[in-house]
Backbone as CSV, one residue per row, in Angstrom:
resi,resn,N_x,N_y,N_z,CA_x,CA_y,CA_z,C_x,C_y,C_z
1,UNK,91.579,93.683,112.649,91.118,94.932,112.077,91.714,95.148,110.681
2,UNK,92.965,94.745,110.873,93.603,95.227,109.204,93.228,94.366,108.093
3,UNK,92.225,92.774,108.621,91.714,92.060,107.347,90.423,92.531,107.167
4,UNK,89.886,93.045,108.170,88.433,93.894,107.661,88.741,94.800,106.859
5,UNK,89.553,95.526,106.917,90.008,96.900,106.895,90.649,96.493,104.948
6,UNK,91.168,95.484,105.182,91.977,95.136,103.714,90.631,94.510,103.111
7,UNK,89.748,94.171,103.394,88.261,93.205,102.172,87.753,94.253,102.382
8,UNK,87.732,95.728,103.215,86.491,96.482,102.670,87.593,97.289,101.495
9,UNK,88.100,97.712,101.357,89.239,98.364,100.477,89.233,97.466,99.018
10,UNK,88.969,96.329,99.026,88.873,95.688,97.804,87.872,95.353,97.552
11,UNK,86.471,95.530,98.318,85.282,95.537,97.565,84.794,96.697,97.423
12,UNK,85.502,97.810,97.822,84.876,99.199,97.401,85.709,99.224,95.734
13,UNK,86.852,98.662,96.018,87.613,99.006,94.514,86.924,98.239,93.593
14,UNK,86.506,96.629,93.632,85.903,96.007,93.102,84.329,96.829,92.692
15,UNK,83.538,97.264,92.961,82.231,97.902,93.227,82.796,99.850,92.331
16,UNK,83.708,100.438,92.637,84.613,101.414,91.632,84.461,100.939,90.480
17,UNK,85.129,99.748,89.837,86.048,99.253,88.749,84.914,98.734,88.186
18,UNK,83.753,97.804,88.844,82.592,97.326,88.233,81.854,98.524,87.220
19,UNK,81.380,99.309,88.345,80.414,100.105,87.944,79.040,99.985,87.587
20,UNK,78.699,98.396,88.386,77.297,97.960,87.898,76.994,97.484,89.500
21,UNK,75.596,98.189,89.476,75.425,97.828,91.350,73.898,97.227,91.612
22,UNK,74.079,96.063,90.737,73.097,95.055,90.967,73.412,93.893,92.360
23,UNK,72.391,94.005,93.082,72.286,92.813,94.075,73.447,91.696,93.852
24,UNK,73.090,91.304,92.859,73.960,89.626,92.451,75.899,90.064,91.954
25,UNK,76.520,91.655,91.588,77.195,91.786,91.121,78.055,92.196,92.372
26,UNK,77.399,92.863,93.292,77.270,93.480,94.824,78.246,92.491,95.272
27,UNK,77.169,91.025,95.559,77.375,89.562,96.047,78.901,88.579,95.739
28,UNK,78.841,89.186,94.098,80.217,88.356,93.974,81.242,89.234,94.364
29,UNK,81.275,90.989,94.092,82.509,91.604,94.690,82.553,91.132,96.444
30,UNK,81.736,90.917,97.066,81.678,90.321,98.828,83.106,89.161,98.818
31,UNK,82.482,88.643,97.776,82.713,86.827,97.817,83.932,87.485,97.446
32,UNK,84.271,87.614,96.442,85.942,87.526,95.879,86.431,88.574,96.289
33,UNK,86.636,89.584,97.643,87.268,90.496,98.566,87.383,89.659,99.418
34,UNK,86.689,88.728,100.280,87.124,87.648,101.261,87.778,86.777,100.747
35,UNK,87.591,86.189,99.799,88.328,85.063,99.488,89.631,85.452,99.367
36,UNK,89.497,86.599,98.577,91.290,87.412,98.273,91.999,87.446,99.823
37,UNK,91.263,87.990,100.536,91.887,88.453,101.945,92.111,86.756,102.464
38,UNK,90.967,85.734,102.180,91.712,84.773,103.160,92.773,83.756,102.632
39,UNK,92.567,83.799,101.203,94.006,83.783,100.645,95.035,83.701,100.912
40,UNK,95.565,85.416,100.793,96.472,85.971,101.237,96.964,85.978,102.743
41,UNK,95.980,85.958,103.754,95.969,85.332,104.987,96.730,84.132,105.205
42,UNK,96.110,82.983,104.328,96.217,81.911,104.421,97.919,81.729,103.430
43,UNK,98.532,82.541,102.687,99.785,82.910,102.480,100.621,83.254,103.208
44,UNK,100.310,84.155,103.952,100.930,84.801,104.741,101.043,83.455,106.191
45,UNK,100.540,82.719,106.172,100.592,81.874,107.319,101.755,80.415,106.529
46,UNK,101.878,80.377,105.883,102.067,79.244,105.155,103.929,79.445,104.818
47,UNK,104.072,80.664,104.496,105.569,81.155,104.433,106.542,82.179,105.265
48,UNK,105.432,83.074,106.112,105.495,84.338,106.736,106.293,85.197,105.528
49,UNK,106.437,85.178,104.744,106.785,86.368,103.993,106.425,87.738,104.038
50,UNK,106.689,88.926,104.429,105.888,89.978,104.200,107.010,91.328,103.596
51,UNK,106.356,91.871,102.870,107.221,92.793,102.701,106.791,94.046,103.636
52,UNK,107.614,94.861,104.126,107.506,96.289,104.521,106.954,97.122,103.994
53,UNK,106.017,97.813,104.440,105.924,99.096,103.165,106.456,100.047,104.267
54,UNK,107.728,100.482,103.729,108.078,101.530,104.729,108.522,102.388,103.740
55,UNK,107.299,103.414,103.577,107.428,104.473,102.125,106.357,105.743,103.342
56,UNK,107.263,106.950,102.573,106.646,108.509,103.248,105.087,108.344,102.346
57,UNK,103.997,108.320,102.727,103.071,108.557,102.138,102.600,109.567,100.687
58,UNK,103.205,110.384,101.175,103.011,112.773,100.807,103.975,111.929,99.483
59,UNK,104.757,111.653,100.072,106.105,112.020,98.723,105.674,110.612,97.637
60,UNK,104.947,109.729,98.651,104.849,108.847,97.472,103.772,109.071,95.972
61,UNK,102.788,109.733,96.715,102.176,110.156,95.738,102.186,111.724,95.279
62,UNK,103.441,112.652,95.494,103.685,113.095,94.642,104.542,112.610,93.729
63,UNK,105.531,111.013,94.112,105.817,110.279,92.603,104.997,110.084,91.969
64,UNK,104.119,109.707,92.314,103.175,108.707,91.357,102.236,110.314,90.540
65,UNK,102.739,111.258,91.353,101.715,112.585,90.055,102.905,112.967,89.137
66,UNK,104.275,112.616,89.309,105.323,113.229,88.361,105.141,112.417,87.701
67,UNK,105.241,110.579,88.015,105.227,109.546,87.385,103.995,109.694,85.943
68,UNK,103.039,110.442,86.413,102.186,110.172,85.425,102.124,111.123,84.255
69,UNK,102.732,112.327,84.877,103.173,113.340,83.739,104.252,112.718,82.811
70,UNK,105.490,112.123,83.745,106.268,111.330,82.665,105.881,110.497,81.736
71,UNK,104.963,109.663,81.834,104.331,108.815,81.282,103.437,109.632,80.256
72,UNK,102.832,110.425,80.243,102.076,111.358,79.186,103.272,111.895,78.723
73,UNK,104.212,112.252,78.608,105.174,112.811,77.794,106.093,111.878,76.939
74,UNK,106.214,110.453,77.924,106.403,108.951,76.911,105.966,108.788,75.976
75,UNK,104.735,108.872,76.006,103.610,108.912,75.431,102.947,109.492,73.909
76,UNK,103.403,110.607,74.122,103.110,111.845,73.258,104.973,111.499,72.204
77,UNK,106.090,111.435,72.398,107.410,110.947,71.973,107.273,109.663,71.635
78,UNK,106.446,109.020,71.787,106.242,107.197,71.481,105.636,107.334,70.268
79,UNK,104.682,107.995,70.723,103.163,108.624,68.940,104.384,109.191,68.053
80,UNK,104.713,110.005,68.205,105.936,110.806,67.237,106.426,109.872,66.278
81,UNK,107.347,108.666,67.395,107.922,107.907,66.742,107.132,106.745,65.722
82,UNK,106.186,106.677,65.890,105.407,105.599,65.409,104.742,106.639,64.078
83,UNK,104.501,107.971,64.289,104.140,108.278,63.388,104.669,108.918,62.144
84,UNK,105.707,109.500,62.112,107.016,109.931,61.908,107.059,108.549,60.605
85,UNK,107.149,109.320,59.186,107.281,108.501,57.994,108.357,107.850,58.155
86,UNK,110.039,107.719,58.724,111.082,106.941,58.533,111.043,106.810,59.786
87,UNK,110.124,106.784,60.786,110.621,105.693,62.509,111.850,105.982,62.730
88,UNK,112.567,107.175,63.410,113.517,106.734,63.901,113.855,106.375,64.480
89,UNK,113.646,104.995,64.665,114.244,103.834,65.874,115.342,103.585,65.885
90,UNK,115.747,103.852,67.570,117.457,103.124,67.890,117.058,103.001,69.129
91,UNK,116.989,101.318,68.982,117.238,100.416,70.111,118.175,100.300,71.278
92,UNK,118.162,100.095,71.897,119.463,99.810,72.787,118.930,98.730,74.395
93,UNK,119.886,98.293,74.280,119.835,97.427,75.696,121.165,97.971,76.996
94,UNK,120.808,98.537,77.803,121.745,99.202,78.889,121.323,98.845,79.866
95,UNK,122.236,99.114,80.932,122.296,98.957,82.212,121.891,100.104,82.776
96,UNK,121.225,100.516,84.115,120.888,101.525,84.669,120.838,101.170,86.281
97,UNK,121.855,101.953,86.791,121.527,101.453,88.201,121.121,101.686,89.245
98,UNK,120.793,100.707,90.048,119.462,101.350,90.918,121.002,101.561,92.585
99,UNK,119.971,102.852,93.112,120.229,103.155,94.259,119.173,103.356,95.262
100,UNK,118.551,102.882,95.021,116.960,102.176,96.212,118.290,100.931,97.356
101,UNK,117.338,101.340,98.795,118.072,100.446,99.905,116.660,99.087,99.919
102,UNK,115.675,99.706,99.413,114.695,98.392,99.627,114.352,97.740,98.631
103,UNK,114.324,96.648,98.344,113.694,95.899,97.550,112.460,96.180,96.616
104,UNK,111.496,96.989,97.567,110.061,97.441,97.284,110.221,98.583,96.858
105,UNK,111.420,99.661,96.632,112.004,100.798,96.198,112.284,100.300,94.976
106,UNK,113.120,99.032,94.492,113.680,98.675,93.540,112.726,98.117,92.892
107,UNK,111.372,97.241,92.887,110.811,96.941,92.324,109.906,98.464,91.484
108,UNK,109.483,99.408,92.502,108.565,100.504,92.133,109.800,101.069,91.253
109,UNK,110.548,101.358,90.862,111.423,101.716,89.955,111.895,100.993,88.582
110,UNK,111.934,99.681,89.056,111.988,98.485,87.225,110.676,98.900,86.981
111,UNK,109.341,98.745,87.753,108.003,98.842,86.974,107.769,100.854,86.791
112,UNK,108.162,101.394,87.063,107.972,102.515,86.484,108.684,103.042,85.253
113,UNK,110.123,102.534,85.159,110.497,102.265,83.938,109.883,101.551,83.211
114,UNK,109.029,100.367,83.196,107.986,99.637,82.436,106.891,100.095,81.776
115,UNK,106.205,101.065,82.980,105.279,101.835,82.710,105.872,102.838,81.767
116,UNK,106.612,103.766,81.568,106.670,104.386,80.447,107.303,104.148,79.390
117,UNK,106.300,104.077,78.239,106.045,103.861,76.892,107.672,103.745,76.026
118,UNK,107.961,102.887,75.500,109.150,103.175,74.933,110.367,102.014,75.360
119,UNK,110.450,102.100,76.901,111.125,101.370,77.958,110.666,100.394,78.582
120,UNK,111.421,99.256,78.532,111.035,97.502,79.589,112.337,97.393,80.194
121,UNK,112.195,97.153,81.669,113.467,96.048,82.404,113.105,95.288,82.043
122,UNK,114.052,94.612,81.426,114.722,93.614,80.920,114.872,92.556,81.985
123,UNK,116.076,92.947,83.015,116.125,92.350,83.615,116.786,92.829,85.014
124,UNK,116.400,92.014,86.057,117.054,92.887,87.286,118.059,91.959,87.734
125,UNK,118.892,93.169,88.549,120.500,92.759,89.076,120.246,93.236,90.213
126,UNK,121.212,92.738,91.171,121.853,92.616,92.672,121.605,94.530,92.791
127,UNK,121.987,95.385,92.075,122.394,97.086,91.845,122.067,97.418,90.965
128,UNK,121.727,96.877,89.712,121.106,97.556,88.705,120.035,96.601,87.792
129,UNK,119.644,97.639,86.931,118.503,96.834,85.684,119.174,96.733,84.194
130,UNK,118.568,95.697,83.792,118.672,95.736,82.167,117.748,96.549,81.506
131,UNK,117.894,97.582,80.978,116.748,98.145,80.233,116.956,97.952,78.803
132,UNK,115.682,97.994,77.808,115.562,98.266,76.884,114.613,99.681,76.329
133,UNK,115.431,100.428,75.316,114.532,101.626,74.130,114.618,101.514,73.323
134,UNK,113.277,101.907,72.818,112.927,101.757,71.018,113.731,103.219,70.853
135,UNK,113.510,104.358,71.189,114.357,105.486,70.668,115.684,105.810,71.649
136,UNK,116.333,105.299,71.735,117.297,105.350,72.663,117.935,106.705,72.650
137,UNK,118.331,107.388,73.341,119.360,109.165,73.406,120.075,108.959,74.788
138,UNK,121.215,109.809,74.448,121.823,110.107,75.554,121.316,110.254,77.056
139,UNK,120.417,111.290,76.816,119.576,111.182,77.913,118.711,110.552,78.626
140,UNK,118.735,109.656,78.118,117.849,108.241,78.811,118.736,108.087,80.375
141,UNK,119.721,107.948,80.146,120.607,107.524,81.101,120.225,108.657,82.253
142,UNK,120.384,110.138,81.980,120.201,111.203,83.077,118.786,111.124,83.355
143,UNK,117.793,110.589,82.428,116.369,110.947,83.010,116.155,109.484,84.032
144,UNK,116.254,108.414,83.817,116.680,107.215,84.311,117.271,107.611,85.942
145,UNK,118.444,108.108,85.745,118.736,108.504,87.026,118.026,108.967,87.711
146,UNK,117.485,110.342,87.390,116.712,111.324,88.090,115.432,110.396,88.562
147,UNK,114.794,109.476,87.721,113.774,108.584,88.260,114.227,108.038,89.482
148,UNK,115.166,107.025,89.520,116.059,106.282,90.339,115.823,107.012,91.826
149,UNK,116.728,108.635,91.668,116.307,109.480,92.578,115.412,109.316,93.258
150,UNK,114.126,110.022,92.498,112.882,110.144,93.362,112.351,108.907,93.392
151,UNK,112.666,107.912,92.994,112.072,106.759,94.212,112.984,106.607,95.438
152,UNK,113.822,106.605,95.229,114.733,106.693,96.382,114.395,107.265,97.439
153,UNK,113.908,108.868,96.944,112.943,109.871,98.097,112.214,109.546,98.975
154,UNK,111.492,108.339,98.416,110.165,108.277,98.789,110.461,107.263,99.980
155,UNK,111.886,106.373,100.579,112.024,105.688,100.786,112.148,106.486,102.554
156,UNK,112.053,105.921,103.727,112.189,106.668,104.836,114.144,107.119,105.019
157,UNK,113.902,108.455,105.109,115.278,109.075,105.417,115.868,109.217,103.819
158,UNK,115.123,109.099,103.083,115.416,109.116,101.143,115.513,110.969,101.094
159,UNK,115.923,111.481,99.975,116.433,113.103,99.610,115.033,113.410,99.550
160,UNK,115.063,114.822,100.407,113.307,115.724,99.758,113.356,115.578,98.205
């Protein structure tokens, strides 16, 4: 049930993302939602690897609605800087550390730092990340945290 259940979920997204619903365009989202699923099937048999998703649903996507306000406010401070006649750019490369217990906590946290504008992990550690900013401030570090936080939340038995 859950590989039916996983190829109809990616040919509805495929058939979303298209936006063209010709017979023959129909045909290839079919084809490349099975193939993906037997793939990954056929991955999943080959290493047993799987990760957990053991995340509160509710709270996850009220990250992902703060996440995106943060990201529009990256955003809008990124333009500034770029537009702003003397750039005031100050770089920096820091450490920031993660307090996620899962792996899949710690990854959704380097890539949400990724995702907003300004900021890349660099690189990941055992407890923390390498980050890099084009406008670096003090407060990187406290807003950083507070991110850290609410993924953490989202994790089962994580802070409301």
């Amino acid at each position: 049930m859950r590989v039916v259940v996983t190829a109809l979920i990616l040919f509805l997204l495929w058939l979303l993302m298209s936006g063209i619903y010709k017979p023959m365009i129909i045909g290839f989202g079919a084809v490349a939602s099975i193939v993906a699923v037997y793939v990954g099937q056929r991955m999943d048999r080959a290493d047993g690897d799987r990760v957990a998703l053991l995340l509160s649903p509710l709270k996850f996507l009220g990250y992902l609605g703060w996440l995106m306000i943060e990201i529009a406010k990256s955003n809008i401070a990124v333009t500034r800087t770029i537009l702003t006649q003397k750039m005031p750019i100050r770089q920096n490369l820091f450490r920031v550390p993660s307090c996620q217990r899962s792996e899949l906590a710690q990854v959704i946290f380097a890539n949400s730092i990724t995702l907003t504008p300004g900021t890349i992990t660099v690189e990941t550690e055992e407890n923390d990340f390498w980050v890099h900013a084009v406008s670096f401030s003090e407060d990187d570090h406290e807003a950083l945290a507070d991110m850290g936080a609410r993924v953490a939340a989202i994790e089962p038995g994580g802070a409301a």
